[in-house]
Structures are given as C-alpha cells and as structure tokens.
C-alpha positions in Angstrom: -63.2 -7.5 -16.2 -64.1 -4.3 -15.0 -64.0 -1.8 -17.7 -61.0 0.9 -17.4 -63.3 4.3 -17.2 -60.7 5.7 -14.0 -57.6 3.4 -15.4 -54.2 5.3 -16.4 -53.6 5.5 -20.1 -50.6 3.7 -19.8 -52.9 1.3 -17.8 -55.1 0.8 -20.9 -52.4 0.6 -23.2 -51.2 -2.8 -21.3 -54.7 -3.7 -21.2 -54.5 -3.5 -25.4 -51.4 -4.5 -25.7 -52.3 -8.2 -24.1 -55.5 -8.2 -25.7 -57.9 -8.3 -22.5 -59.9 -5.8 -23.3 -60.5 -4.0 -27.0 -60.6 0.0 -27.9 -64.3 -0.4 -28.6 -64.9 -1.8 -25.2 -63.4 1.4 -23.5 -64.8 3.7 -26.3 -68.5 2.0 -25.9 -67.9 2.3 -21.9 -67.0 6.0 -22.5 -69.9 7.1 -24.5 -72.3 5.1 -21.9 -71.0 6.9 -19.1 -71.2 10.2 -20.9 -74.9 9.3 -21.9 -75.6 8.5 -17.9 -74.1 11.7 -17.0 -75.0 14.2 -19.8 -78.0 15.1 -18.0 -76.3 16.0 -14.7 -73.2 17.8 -15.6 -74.2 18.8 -18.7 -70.5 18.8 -19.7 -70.8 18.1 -23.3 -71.7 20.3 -26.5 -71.0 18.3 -29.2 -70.3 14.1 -29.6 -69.1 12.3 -32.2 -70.1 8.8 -31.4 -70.2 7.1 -34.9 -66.9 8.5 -35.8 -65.4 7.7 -32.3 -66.3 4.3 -32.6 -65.2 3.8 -36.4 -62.0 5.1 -35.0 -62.0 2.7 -32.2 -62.1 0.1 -34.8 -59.4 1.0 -36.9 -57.5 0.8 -33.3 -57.7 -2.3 -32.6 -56.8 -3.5 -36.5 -53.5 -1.8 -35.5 -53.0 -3.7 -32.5 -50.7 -6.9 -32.5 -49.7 -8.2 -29.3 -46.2 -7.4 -28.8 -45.8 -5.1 -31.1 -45.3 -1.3 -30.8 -48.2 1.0 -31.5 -48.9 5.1 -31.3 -48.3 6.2 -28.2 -52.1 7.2 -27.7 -53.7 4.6 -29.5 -57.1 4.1 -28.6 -57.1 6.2 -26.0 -60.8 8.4 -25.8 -59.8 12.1 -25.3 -62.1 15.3 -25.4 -61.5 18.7 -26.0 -62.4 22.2 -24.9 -65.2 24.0 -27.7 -63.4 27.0 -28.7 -60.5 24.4 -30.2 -61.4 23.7 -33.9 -61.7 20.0 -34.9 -63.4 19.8 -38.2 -66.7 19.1 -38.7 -67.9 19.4 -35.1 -69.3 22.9 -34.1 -67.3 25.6 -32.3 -69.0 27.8 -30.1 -66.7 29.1 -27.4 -70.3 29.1 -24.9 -71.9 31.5 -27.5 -75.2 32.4 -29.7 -73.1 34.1 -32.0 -71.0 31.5 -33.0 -73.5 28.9 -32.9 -73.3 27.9 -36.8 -69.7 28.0 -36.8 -68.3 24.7 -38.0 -64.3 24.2 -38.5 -63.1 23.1 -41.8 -59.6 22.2 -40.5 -58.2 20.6 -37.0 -56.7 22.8 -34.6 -52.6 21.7 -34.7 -53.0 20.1 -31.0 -56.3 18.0 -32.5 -54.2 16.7 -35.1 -51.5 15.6 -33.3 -53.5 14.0 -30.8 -55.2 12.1 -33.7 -52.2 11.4 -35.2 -50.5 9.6 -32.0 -53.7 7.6 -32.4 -56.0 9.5 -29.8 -60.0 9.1 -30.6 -61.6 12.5 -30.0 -64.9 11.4 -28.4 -66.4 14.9 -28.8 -65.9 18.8 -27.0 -66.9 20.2 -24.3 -68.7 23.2 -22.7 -67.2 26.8 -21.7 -68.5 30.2 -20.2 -69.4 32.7 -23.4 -65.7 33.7 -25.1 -64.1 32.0 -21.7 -64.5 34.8 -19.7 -65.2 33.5 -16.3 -64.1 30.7 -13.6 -67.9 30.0 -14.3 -68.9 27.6 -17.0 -72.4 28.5 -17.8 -74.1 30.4 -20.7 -77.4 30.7 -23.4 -76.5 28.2 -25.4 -75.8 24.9 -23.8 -76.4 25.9 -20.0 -74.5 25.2 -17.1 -71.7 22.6 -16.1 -72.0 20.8 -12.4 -69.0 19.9 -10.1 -68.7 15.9 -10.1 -68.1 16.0 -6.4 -71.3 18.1 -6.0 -74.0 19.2 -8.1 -74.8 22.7 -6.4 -71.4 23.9 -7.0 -69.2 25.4 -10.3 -67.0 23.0 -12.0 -65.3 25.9 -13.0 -64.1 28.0 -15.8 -63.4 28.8 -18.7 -62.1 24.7 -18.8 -65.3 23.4 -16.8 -66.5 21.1 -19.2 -63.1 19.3 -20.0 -62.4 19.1 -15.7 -66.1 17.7 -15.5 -65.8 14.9 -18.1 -62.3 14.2 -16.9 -63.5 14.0 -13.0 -66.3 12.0 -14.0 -65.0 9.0 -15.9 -66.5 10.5 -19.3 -62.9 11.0 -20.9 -59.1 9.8 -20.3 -57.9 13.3 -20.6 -58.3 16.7 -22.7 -57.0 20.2 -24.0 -58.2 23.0 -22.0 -57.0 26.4 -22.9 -55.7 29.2 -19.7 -56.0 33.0 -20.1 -56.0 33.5 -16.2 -56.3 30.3 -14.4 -58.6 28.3 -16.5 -57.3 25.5 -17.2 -55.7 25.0 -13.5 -58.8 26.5 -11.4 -61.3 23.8 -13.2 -58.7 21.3 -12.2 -58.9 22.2 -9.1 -62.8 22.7 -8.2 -62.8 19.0 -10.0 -60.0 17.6 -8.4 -57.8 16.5 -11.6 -54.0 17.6 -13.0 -54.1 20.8 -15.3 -50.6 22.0 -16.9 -50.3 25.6 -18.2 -47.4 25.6 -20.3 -45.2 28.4 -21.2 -47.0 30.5 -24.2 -45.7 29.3 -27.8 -44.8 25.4 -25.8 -47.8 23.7 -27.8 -49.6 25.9 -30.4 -52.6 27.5 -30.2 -53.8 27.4 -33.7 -56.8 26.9 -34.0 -58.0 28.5 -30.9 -60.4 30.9 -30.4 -60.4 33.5 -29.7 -57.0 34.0 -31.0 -53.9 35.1 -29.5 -52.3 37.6 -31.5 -49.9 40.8 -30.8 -49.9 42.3 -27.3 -52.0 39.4 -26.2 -50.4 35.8 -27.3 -48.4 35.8 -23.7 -51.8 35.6 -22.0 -53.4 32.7 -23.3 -51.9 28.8 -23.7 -53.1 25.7 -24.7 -52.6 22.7 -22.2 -53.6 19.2 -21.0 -55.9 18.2 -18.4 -56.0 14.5 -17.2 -56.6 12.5 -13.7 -52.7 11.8 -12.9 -49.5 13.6 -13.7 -48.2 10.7 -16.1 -51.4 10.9 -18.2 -50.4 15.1 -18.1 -46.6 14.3 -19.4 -47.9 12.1 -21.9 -50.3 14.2 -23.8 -48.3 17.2 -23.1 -45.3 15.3 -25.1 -47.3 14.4 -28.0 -48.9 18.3 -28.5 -45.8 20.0 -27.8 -43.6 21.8 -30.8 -43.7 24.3 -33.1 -46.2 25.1 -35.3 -46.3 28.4 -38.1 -49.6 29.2 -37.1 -48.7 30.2 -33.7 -46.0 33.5 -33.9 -44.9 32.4 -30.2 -44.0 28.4 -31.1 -40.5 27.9 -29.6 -39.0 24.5 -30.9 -37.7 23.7 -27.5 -37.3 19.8 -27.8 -38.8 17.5 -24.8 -36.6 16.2 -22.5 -36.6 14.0 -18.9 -35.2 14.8 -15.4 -33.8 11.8 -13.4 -34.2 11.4 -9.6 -30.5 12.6 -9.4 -31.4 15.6 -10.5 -34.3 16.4 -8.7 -32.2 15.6 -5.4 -32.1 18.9 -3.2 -33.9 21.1 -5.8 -35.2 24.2 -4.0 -38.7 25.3 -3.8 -40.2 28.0 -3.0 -43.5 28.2 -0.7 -44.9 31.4 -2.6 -45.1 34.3 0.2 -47.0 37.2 -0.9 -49.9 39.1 1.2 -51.0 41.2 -2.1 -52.5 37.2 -3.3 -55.1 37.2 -0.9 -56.4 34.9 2.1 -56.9 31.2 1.8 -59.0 29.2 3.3 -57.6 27.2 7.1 -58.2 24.2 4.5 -56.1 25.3 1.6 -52.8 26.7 3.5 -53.3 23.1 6.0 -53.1 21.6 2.0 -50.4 23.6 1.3 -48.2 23.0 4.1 -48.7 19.6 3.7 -47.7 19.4 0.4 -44.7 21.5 1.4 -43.8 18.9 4.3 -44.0 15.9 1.6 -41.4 17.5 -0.4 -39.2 18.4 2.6 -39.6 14.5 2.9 -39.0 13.6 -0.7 -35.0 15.5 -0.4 -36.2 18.9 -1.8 -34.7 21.9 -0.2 -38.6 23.6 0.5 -38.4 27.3 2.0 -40.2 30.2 2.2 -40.6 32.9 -0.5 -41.2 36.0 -1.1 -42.0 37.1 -4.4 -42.0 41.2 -5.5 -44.2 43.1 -8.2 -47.0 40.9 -7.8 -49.2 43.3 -7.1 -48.0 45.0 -10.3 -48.4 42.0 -12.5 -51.5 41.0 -11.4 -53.0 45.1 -12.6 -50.7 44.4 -15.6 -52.8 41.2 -16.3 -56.0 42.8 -15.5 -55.4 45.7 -18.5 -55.0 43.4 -20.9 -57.6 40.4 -19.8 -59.6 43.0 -18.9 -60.2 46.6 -20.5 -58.1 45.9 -23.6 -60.2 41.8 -24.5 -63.2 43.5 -23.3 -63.1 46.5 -26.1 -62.3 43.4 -28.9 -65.6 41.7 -27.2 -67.6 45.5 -27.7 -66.3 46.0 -31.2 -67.3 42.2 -32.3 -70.6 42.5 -30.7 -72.2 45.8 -31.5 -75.6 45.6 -31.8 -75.9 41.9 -30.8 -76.3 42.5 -27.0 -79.2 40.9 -26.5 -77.6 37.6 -26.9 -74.9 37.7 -24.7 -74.7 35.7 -21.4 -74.9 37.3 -18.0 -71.8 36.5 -17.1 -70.3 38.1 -20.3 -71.8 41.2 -19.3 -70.8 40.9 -16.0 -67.4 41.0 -16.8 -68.0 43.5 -19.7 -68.9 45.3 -17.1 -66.6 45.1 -14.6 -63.7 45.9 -17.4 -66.0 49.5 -18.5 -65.6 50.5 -14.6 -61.8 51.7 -15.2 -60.1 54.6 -17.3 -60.6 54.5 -20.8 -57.6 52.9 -22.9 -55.5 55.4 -24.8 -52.6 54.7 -27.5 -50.0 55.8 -24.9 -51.7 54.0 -21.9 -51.0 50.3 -24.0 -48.0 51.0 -25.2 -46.5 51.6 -21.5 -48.4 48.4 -20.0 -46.5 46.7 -22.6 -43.3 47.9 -21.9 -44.1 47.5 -18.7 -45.1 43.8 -18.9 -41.7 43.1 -20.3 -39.8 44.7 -17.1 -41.8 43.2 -14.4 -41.4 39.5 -15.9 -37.6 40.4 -16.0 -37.8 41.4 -12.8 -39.9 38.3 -11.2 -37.1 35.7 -13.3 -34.1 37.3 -11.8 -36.1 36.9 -8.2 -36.2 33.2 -9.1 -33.0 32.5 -10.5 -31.9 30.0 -8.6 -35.7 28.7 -7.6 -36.7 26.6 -10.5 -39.9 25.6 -8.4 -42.6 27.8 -6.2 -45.6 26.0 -4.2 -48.4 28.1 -4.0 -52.6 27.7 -4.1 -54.3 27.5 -7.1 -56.9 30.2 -5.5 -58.2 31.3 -2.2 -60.9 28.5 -1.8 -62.4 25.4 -3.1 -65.3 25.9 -5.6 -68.4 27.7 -4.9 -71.8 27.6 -5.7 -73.3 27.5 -8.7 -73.7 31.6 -9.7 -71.9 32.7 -6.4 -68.5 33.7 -8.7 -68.9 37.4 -9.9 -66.1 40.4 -11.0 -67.9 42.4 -8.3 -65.3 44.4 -6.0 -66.2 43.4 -2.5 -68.3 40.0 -2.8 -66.9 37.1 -1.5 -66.3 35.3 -4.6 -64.6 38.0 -7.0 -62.5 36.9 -9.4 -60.2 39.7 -9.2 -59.9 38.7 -5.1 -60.3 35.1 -5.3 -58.1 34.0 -8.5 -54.9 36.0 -7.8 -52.8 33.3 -7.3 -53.4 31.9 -10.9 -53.9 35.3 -12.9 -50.1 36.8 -12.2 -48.5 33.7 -14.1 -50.3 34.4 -17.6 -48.6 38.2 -17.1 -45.5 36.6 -16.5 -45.6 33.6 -18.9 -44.7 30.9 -16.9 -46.1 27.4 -17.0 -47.5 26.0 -13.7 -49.2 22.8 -13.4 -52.6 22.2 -10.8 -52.0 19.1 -8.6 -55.1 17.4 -6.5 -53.9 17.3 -3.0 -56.6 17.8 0.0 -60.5 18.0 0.5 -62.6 20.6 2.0 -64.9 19.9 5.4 -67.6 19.4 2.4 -65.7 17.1 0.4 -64.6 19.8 -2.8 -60.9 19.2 -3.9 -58.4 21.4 -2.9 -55.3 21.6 -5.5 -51.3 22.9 -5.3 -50.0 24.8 -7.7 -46.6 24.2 -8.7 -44.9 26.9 -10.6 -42.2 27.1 -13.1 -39.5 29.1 -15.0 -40.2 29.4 -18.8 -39.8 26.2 -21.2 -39.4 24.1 -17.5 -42.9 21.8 -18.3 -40.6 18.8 -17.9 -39.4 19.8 -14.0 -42.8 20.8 -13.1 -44.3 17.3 -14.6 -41.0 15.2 -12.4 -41.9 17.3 -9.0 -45.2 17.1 -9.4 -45.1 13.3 -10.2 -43.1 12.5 -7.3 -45.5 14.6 -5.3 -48.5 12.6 -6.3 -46.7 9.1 -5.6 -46.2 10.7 -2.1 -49.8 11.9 -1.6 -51.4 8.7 -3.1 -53.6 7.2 -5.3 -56.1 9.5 -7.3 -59.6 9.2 -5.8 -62.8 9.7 -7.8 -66.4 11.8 -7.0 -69.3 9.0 -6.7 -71.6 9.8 -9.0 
C-alpha cells in the first residue's frame, strides 16, 4: 500500500490498529521525505532520526489489534525551535543561541510524547520570531511548498513547510501577531491560536512574562481541522510554569448546537484592503455557512484601530528594548530582518514609566470593550491578512511598501491585544496557485466552537489538497 505521508491521524491510527501498515513504516517514510526535501525548503534545524525511529519501535510493541492505545501513538509530529525538547538545540533563528541545548521538555513536548507522539525533530523560525518571514544567519531561509520563490511565512514557517509538504503529521507553532495562522495560510494548512494560558507556554522562548503573556500562545498546526482538535486536546491544561494556565476542561459541541449560531463577517476599513481573491474567498466561505444553518451577517467591529497601536507598543517598542538590552554589543550577528524590525520599533517615541502603565490599562478596556461588542456573536469570519504570500524578501516593517507588516497583517495582529483564539482555515487559491485561508475568530476559552465551525466548514469546502513537490 501506499504509504500514509498526506493521510489523517485518525487515518493512520486505523491503519495501526489493523496492522496494515507499522509506525516504522510511516516514521521511515517521514524521514525520507524530509531527506528529499531538506534541500528545497530547508524547513528543518535539528532531526532526531535514531531516536524517532527507536520510538517508532517501542510503538508498535504497544500495539495489539483491537486494543486501545494512546491517542497519538505513533504518530510523527515536529515542533517549532524556540520550544525546548531536551537534548535537541534551541535556537529561536539565532547566532546567539546557537549552543543552547534544553535540559528539560517544554510542557506541550511532554504531553505530546506522553499521548505517544514521536517528535521527528524542530523546525526553522525568523531570528527571536520577529517577522512573517522565516529566514535568518544561522540556518537560512524556508520556501513555500506551493512555490519556491515565495515566503512560507513567519515566525511558524518551518512547522507550515514540513506540514504542507508531507514531512510531518502535524506540529506546535507558537503566535505573537499572526504567526502561527499567517504560515498556515501562505502554506495552505489549519493553524489554531488559542486563548493565552489554554495550553502552556513553558518552555518557550522567548518567554511570556508580566505585561506581555497575553500576546504570545502556543498552538497546533496540522493539514485538517480533526488532526487540529486532536492535538490541541492532548496539550491543553494547566501547567505552573505558565502564570496565565486556566484549567478550563475540554469539551464538545453537537450539531444541535451549532444550529443557527451567528457569525459575524468582520467589517472594519481600519484592517486594510484584500486582495479581489481573498474577499471572493471570503464570501464564499461566508455563503457555505449561510448553507450549513448558520445565521452569517455582517459586522462591524469598534477600537480596532486602537488595539491594533495597543499591540504594536507592546510587540513593538516595548519587545524591541528587551531584544536591545539582550544584545548589546553583539550586533553584528543579528539577521537583517531583526534589524529591520528593530528598526522600525526605534522610529516611535521613546517608552516612559507612565506611557506603559497607561497602554496597560488601556489594553484591559479596549478588550472589555471589543467582548461586550460580541456578546451575542460567538463567531467572526474574517481574512487571515490582505494577500496570499509574497516573495521571498518582499515582507518588510517599512511604512508605505507593499508588503508591510504593520499594513498587510492587521487582520491577525488585533487578536493577540485582545486575547482571543482564532483558528486559520485553507479555503481558496490565488490566480498563481498560493493558498488563500479564513480566519475564524473566537471569544476567550471557545477553542472547542471554533474547532466544530471550522470542521463543518472544511467538510463543506472539500477534501485538503497538497502542493506537488
């Protein structure tokens, strides 16, 4: 038989379960197609073939046909290089932390393992994940499956490349500002951001602390919406290393009540134009759901202009001083695209003790203010950003160039102000052939309604089709 490199993990499971095919067969094919590949996306920073495949083994000795096993057993995963696994280095797309090499598992690495995952090895990021670029000194730059000339994108570009590409089942990407749901996008996979404190980021770096743990999450990438919900339900839960963890148990939606949910069609001029291609996705998407019983409608949605400078403080001026302070004197080996956005963050007013404090307080009231706005939307439909992917070096944090981050990425960048979870759903092609994904947006601690619409979405759209590579 064919072996399972674009198959479902529940489709695999079945295929262990009745014995057809072994977890070293799908393991083995894994690391072959990463091997073919390697040199064309460069996705990869680090494998761990030997102990993938001594894991693969101890797999199948767990096996009996019949008989019920972990719920990822066997299953070849990756992960995104600023997540600690022990052993394997941990370089978050830097020089300066080339020789840093984990003791301990991040929390999410552990439970993966634990439901029986094999961690195949991790994959490549922009320098301290500060672009929608994945590129930098130390391992290069990471190609878009569907074409090598353009951006697979960032700061998750690695994990969406070896996803796209048949080179893993699934990963952890990580989402400050859109990077876990951009890269899905230019790659054409699923990417949920969860609410902050939903699955923990220990282990993460860098770390999430104080005024900034609402930015950055911790979430799942995979090629359907059922691989998403299953990996998402196995690193969810609390966890003392994260302050944010909120033991908020997992629970399922049934069809009766999904029946005549309302959802919003996000409305907001302040988010910047889309593509012809990306609103024709997005009304399409909107008119499946109309068919599907939801109640779909327009919305528009206040203060976004204000969240979205709100974000920018803190992503920007305030994580850019951090970056400054922990690499005085060490310039010379930062990437371009680090000091691009160093940059770019220098070109405002300098922070001040009282200038913080108010963008916190002011954080807090304008994510009171967008919840009661959506009190009785659970669900908004929106892009994930103005176009597909570009080409490779085209993104920039220049005011005024066509692909500016600060222009281009508004519709993901407001949400990590805010906190809430949204999940990036494949749904349409550009005239070149680069995916084009939704965005489906949720309340806080609502993972579970996003996963049920967007899974009913995706049975309506079709099956998931791969980039021929």
């Amino acid at each position: 038989m064919a072996l399972p490199l674009y198959d479902s993990i529940a489709q695999v499971l079945q295929l262990y379960s009745t014995k057809q095919i072994s977890a070293v067969e799908v393991v083995t094919a894994h690391l072959e197609r990463i091997q073919q590949l390697q040199p064309k996306l460069n996705a990869f920073v680090h494998l761990d073939a030997e102990s993938a495949l001594a894991r693969a083994r101890g797999a199948e000795s767990s096996i009996a046909p019949g008989a019920p096993f972990k719920p990822l057993t066997g299953i070849p995963l990756t992960i995104k290089s600023n997540l600690d696994v022990a052993g394997w280095p941990c370089p978050a797309g830097s020089l300066l932390r080339k020789d840093y090499v984990p003791t301990t598992d991040a929390a999410l690495a552990a439970r993966l393992e634990s439901a029986g995952a094999i961690l195949l090895g991790n994959t490549n990021t922009p320098e301290f994940l500060m672009a929608y670029e994945t590129d930098n000194l130390l391992t290069g730059r990471t190609s878009n499956p569907w074409n090598l000339a353009f951006s697979a994108g960032g700061s998750s570009g690695g994990e969406a490349a070896a996803i796209a590409s048949g080179c893993s089942m699934g990963g952890v990407g990580s989402d400050g500002g859109g990077s876990i749901r951009a890269p899905a996008h230019f790659c054409g996979i699923c990417g949920l951001k969860p609410t902050p404190g939903r699955i923990p980021t220990t282990g993460h770096y860098p770390p999430g602390a104080g005024a900034l743990s609402w930015l950055g999450v911790v979430g799942p990438m995979a090629r359907t919406v059922a691989d998403l919900r299953m990996l998402f339900e196995v690193m969810a839960g609390p966890d003392p290393g994260d302050a944010l963890s909120a033991p908020v148990p997992v629970r399922q939606f049934s069809a009766e009540e999904l029946r005549g949910l309302r959802i919003g069609i996000l409305e907001n001029p302040g988010l910047g134009r889309a593509t012809p291609e990306t609103l024709s996705t997005i009304r399409r998407g909107a008119q499946h759901l109309c068919d599907l019983g939801y109640r779909v409608e327009p919305l528009i949605l206040r203060q976004l202009d204000r969240a979205l400078e709100l974000w920018w403080f803190f992503f920007g001026p305030v994580v850019a001083d951090l970056i400054r302070r922990a690499t005085h004197g060490k310039q010379n080996s930062l990437s371009p695209i680090l000091n691009d956005y160093l940059a770019a963050a220098a070109a405002g007013p300098p922070i001040t003790l009282d200038s913080f404090m108010y963008a916190c307080t002011e954080r807090d009231t304008v994510r009171a203010d967008l919840l009661r706005q959506l009190h009785d939307v659970p669900i908004l439909l929106s892009p994930i950003s103005t176009a597909p992917a570009f080409p490779h070096g085209a993104g920039n944090y220049r005011p005024g160039d066509p692909h500016n981050y600060r222009d281009t990425m508004r519709f993901c960048q407001w949400l990590n102000l805010a906190g809430f979870p949204a999940l990036s759903l494949p749904f349409g092609r550009s005239p070149e052939g680069l995916p084009i994904n939704l965005q489906l947006i949720g309340r806080p601690y609502q993972e579970e309604l996003l996963l049920a619409v967007a899974e009913s979405l995706e049975q309506a759209r079709g099956p998931w089709l791969h980039p021929d590579l």
